[in-house]
C-alpha positions as CSV (number, residue, x, y, z in Angstrom):
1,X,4.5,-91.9,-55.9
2,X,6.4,-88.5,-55.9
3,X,4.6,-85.4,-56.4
4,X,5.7,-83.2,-59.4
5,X,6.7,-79.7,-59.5
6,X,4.8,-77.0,-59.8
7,X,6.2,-75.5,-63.0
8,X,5.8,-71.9,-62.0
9,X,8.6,-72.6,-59.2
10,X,10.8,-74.1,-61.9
11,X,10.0,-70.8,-63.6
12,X,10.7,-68.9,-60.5
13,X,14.0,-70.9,-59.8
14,X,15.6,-70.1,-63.2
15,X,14.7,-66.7,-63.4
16,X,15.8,-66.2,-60.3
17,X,19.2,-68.1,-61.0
18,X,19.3,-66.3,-64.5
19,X,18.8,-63.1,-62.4
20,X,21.6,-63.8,-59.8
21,X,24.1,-64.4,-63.0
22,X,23.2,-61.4,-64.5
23,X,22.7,-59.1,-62.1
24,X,19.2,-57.1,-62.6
25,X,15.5,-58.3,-63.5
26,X,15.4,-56.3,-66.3
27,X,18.5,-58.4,-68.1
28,X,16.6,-61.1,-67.8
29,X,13.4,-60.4,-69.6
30,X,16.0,-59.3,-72.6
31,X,17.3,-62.9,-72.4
32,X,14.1,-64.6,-72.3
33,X,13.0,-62.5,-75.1
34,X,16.3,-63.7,-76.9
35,X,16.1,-67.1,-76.2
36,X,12.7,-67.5,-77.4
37,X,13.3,-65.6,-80.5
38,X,16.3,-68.1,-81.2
39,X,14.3,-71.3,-80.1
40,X,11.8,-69.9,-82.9
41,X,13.7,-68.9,-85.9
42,X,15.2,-72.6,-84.9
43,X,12.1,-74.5,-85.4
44,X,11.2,-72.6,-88.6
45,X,14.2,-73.1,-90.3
46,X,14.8,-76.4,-89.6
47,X,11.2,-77.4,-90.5
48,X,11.5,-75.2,-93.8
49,X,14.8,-77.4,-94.5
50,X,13.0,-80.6,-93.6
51,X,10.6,-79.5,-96.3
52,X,13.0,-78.4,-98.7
53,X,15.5,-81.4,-98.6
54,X,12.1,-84.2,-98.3
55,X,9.7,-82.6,-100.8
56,X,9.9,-84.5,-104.6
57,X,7.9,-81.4,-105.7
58,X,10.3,-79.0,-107.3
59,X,7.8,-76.0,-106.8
60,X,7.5,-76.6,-103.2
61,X,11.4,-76.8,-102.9
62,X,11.8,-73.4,-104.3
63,X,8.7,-72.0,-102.4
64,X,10.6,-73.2,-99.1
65,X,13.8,-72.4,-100.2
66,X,12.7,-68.9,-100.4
67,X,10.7,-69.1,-96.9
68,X,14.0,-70.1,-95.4
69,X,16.2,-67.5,-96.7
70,X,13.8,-65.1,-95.5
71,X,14.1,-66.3,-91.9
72,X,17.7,-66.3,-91.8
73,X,17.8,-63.0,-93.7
74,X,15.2,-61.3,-91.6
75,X,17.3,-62.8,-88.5
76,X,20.7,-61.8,-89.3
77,X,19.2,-58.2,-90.4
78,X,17.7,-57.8,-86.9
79,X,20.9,-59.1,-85.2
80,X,23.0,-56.4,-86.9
81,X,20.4,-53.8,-85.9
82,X,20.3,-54.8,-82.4
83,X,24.7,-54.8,-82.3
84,X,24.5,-51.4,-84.0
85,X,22.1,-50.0,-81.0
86,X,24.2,-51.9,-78.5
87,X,27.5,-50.1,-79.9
88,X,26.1,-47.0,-79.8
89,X,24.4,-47.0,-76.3
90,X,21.0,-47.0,-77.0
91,X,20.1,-50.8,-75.7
């Protein structure tokens, strides 16, 4: 039977790959931080529209409804921020 992986060398391997494409280790922490971000506002909004579209319950629509155009609000706020520091230098 093959033995598997130890997970902190897959780790080590992709950072280290994600490093080598990018250039510097500190690049990569910002792109861990951002994919993680992403992977998370992905979950919640798709289980808040799972909820929304599913639920019979026309209170619990609304109340999901409103927790999902607060994600994508709050997200697309923070994007812009984080462009606007980029632009002028300051990330």
């Amino acid at each position: 039977m093959p033995s598997m992986p130890d997970p902190s060398h897959i780790v080590a391997q992709l950072t280290l790959q994600l490093t080598s494409f990018l250039g510097t280790s500190t690049a990569s922490i910002w792109v861990w931080l951002i994919i993680g971000y992403a992977a998370m506002v992905a979950v919640l909004a798709t289980y808040a529209a799972s909820i929304s579209l599913s639920s019979r319950n026309a209170q619990q629509r609304a109340q999901t409804y409103r927790v999902l155009k607060h994600i994508l609000g709050k997200t697309t706020g923070l994007i812009g921020i984080a462009l606007r520091l980029h632009e002028t230098g300051l990330i």
